[in-house]
C-alpha positions in Angstrom: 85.8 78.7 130.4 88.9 79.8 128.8 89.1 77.4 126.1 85.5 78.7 125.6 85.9 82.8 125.7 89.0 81.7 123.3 86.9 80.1 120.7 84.2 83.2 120.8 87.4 85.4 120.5 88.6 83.4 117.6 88.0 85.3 114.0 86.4 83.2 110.9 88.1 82.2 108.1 87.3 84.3 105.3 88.0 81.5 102.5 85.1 83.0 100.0 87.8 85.6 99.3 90.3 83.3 98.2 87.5 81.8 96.0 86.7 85.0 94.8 89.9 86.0 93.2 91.2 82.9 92.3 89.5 82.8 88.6 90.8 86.8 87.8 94.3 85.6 89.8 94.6 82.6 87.7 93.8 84.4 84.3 96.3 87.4 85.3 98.8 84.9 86.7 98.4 82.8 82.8 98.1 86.0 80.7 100.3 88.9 82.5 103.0 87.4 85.0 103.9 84.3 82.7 104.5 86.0 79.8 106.6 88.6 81.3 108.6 85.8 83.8 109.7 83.5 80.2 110.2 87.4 78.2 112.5 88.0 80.7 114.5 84.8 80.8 114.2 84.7 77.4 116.3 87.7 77.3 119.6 85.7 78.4 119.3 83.4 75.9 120.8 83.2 72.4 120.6 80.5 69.4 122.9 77.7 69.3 122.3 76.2 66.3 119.2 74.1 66.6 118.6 74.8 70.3 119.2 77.9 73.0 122.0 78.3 75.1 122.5 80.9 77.8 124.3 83.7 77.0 124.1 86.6 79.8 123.6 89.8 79.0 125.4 89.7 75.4 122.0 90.5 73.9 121.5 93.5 76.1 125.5 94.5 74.7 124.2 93.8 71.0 121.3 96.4 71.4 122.8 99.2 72.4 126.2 98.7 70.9 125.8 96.5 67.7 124.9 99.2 64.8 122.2 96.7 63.4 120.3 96.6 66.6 121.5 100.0 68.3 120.5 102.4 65.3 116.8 101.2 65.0 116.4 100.8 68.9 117.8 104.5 69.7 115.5 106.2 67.0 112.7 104.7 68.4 113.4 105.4 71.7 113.6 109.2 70.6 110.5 109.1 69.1 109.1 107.7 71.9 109.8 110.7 74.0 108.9 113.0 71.5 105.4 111.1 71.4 105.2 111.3 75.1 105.9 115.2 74.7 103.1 115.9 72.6 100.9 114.7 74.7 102.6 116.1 77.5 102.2 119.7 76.0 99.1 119.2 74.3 96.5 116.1 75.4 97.2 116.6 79.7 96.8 121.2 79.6 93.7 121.1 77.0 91.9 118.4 79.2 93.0 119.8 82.4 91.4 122.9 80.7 88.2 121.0 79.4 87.9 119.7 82.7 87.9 123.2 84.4 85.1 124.6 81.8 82.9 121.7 82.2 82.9 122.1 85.8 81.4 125.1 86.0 78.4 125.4 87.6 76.6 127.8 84.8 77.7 126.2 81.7 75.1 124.6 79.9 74.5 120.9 78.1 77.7 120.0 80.4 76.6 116.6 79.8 76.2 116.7 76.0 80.1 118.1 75.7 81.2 115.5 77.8 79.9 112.7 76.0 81.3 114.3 72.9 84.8 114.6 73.7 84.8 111.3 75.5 83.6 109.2 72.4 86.8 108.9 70.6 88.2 107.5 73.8 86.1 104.4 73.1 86.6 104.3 69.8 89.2 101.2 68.0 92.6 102.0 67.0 91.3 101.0 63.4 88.6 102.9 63.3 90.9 106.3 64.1 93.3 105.2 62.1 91.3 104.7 59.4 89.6 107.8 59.1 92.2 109.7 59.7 93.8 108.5 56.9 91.2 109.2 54.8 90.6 113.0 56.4 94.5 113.7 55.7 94.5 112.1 52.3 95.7 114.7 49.6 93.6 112.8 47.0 90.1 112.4 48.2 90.5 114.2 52.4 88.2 116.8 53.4 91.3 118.5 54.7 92.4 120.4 51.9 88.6 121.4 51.4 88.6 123.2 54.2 91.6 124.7 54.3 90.7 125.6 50.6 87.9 127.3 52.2 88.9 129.8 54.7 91.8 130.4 52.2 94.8 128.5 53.7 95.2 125.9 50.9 98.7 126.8 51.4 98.8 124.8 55.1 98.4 121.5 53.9 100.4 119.2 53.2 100.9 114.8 53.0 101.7 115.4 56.7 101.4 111.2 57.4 103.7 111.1 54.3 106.4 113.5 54.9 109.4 112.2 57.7 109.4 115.8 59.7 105.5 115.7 60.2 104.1 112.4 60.4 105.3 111.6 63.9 103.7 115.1 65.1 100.3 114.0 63.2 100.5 110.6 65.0 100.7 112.2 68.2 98.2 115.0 67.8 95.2 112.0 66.7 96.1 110.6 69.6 95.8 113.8 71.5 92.6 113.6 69.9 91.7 110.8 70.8 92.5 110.3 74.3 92.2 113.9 75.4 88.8 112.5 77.3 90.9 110.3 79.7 92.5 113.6 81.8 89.4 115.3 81.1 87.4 112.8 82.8 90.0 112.6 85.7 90.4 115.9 86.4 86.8 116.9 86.4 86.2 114.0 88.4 88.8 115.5 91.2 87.4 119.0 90.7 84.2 117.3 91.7 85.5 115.9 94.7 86.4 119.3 96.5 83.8 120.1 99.3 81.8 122.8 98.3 82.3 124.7 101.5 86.0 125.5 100.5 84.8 127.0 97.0 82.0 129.1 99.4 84.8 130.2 101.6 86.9 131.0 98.9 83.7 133.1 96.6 83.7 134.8 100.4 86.6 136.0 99.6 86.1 137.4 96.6 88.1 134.7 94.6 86.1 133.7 92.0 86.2 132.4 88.4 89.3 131.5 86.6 91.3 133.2 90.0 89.4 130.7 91.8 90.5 127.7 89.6 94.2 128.7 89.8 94.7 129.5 93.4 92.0 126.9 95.1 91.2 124.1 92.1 94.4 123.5 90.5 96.6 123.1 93.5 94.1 120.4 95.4 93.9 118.1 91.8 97.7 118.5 91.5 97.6 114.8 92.7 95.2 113.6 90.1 97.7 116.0 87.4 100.5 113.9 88.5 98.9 110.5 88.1 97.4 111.2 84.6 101.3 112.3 83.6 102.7 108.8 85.0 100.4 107.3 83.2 100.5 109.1 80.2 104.5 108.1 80.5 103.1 103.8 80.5 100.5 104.5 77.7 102.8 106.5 75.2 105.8 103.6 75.9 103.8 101.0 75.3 102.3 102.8 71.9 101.7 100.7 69.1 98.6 100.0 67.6 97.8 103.4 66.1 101.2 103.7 64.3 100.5 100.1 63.3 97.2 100.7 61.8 98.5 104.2 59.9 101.6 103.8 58.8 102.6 99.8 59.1 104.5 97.6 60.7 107.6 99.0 58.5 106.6 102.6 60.5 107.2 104.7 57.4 108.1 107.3 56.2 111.5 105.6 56.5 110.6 104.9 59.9 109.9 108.3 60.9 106.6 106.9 63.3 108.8 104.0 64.7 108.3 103.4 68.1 109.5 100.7 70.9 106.8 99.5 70.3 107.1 98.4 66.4 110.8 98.0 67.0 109.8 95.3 69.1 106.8 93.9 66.8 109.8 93.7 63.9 112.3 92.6 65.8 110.5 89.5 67.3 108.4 88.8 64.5 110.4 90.2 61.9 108.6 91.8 58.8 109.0 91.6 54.8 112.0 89.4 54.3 113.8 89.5 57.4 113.1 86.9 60.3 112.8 87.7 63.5 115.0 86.9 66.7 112.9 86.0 69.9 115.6 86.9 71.9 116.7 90.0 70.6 112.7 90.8 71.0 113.0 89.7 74.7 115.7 92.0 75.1 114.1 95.2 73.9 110.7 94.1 75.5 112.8 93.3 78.8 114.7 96.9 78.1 110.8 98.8 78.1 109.9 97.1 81.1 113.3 98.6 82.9 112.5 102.1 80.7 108.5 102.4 82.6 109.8 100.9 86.1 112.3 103.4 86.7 110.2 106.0 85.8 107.2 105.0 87.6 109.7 104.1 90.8 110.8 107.6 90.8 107.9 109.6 89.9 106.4 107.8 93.0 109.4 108.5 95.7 110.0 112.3 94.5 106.7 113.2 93.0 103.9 111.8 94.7 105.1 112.1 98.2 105.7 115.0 97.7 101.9 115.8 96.4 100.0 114.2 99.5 99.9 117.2 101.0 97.2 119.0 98.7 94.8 115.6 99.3 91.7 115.4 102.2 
C-alpha cells in the first residue's frame, strides 16, 4: 500500500516542455550565446603572424590607451551618450505625454492617433533614413519649402551635413521614430490602473492633468523606469540608422560615429584600411561590459526601489 499511495503521489514528467523549447533554445543557443562566448574569447587574442596567440588583456590596453584606437573609441563613446540624451529628454517625456492624452477617456479617434504615431515604429531603418534624407536635402527637401513658407527660411540649414548638428538630427529621427514604443508602454500601464482608484481619486476632486500627476504618474513610474533601461540597450547598440544616413565612415568627419560603427570599421575595416577581428572583439566585448553595468545597477538601486508603486 505504500509503494502504491507513493506512485499516485508521484508527479509526471513534463518532457513536452523540454520539446517545446528546444528548437527556439537551440537557434538562440547557435545565433546569440555562441557568438558572444567566441567575441569574447576572441578579445584575448592577437595575430601572430599567420596564426593567433593569446595575448591577455593587451587589446583592452591598446583601446583605451593607444591614440590610434583610444581617439576613435572615446568620441564614439561620447556620442553615444549624447544620442542616449536626446532621447532621454525628448522621445521618453513626449510619449509619456502622448500616452497620458490618449488615455483619456473623452478624446476622440484615440485609435486613429495611435496607429499614426506607432507606424514609424514598424517602419525599416532604410526606409527612414531614406526619406529623411531627402526631406533635409537643401537641393530638392521639402524642408526649406516650408520654412520658406511661414517665413523662417532663415532656420535651415544642411543640418545632416554640418559636424555640430548632424548628430542632434540623427537623434531627433529617431525620436521620431521610436517615440511609439514609450507611448505604447505607458498607455498600456495607465490602462492597467483599476478604475476604482481614479473614481476615488475624481471623489476627491482630483481630476484632470492633477489627476495624472498625483495618482497616474507615480503608479507607471515602474513602466518609466524600464522604458529608460531600455532606451540605455537600444541607443548603445545604435547603428543601422547612422549607417543608412551618413555611412559606414559616420561623417561629417565622424561627427554621427557611434560604438556601434566604430565597431563595424574596426572589425571589418572600411575604404582602404583592413580590419582587426580582435581589436573588434575588444570594443564589442567593452559594449557588452558598458550595458551590463548599467542594467546591473539600474536593477539593484532603481527598480527595487520602484516595487512599491506596483499592485
Amino acid at each position: 500500500m505504500a509503494n502504491q499511495h507513493h506512485i499516485k503521489l508521484r508527479k509526471p514528467v513534463r518532457w513536452h516542455i523540454g520539446v517545446f523549447l528546444a528548437p527556439a533554445a537551440g537557434v538562440y543557443t547557435t545565433v546569440m550565446v555562441v557568438p558572444l562566448i567566441v567575441t569574447l574569447v576572441q578579445a584575448f587574442y592577437g595575430a601572430d603572424g599567420d596564426r593567433s596567440a593569446f595575448v591577455g588583456v593587451a587589446n583592452f590596453l591598446r583601446l583605451f590607451s593607444d591614440s590610434h584606437w583610444s581617439d576613435g573609441f572615446w568620441r564614439a563613446l561620447g556620442n553615444n551618450t549624447w544620442f542616449f540624451i536626446i532621447h532621454m529628454l525628448v522621445q521618453n517625456p513626449v510619449g509619456v505625454a502622448l500616452a497620458a492624452l490618449l488615455s483619456q477617456r473623452t478624446l476622440a479617434f484615440r485609435s486613429v492617433y495611435r496607429t499614426a504615431i506607432f507606424v514609424p515604429t514598424i517602419l525599416s531603418f532604410v526606409i527612414v533614413g531614406f526619406v529623411w534624407k531627402l526631406i533635409l536635402s537643401p537641393l530638392w527637401g521639402v524642408t526649406p519649402t516650408v520654412l520658406g513658407s511661414v517665413g523662417l527660411d532663415w532656420m535651415f540649414g544642411p543640418w545632416l551635413g554640418m559636424e555640430g548638428s548632424a548628430l542632434t538630427t540623427l537623434g531627433l529621427i529617431s525620436v521620431w521614430q521610436f517615440v511609439g514604443i514609450p507611448m505604447m508602454l505607458i498607455y498600456a500601464a495607465l490602462l492597467s490602473i483599476p478604475g476604482e482608484v481614479l473614481d476615488a481619486a475624481e471623489c476627491d476632486g482630483i481630476t484632470g492633468m492633477a489627476q495624472f500627476w498625483k495618482i497616474q504618474l507615480p503608479l507607471v513610474l515602474p513602466s518609466i523606469g524600464m522604458i529608460s533601461i531600455l532606451t540605455f540597450v537600444g541607443n548603445f547598440n545604435a547603428f543601422d540608422l547612422v549607417y543608412v544616413t551618413q555611412g559606414a565612415v559616420a561623417g561629417p568627419n565622424g561627427a554621427t560615429d557611434l560604438l556601434g560603427t566604430y565597431l563595424y570599421r574596426t572589425f571589418f575595416g572600411f575604404q582602404m584600411q583592413q580590419g582587426d577581428p580582435n581589436m573588434g572583439s575588444t570594443v564589442a566585448s567593452v559594449m557588452l561590459l558598458i550595458l551590463l553595468a548599467v542594467v546591473c545597477a539600474y536593477l539593484w538601486l532603481v527598480q527595487s526601489k520602484l516595487r512599491r508603486y506596483q499592485f
